[in-house]
N, C-alpha and C positions, 0 to 999 in steps of 0.2 A: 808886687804881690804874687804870692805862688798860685798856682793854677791848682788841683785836684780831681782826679775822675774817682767817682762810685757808680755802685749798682746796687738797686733799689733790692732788698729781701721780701717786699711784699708785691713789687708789679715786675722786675724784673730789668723797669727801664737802668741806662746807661747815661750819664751826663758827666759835665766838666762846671766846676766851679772855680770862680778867684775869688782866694777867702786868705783873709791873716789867721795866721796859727793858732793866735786867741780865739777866730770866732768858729775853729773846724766844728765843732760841739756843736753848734747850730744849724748845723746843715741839713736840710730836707729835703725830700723827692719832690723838683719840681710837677714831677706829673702825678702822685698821689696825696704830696705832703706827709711822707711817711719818716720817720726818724729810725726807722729799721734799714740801716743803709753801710754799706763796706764798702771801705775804701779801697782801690784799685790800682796796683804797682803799676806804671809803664814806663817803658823807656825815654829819652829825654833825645829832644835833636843839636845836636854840635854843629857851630859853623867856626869856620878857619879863617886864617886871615888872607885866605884866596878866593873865597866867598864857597868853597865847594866844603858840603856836608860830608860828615861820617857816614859813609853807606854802609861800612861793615863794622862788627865792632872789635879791637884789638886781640891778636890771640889768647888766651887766660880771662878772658872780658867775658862773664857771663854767669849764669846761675852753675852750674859746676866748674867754674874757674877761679872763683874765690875773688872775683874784681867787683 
């Protein structure tokens, strides 16, 4: 199940949900209960098959690189 971060428009908190795609709609602010909530882009962690992560991300990889 995917994971998701938002940030709350009415308290301001930050949190991470695991929610199925169906139930994103029902997501609420754990700490005010508010449905006034945006969802929050981050990046994701890569592991290889040497155990060592993506520390950097590929040249063209990023918001003005078109990856």
């Amino acid at each position: 199940m995917p994971t998701y971060d938002y940030r709350c428009g009415e308290c301001g908190h930050k949190f991470t949900v695991m929610v199925s795609l169906s139930d994103k709609e029902k997501v609420t602010c754990p700490s005010c209960q508010s449905k006034k909530i945006e969802q929050l882009f981050t990046g994701c962690q890569v592991r290889t098959a040497g155990g060592r992560g993506c520390e950097t991300p590929p040249p063209g990889f990023g918001p003005s690189g078109g990856g």
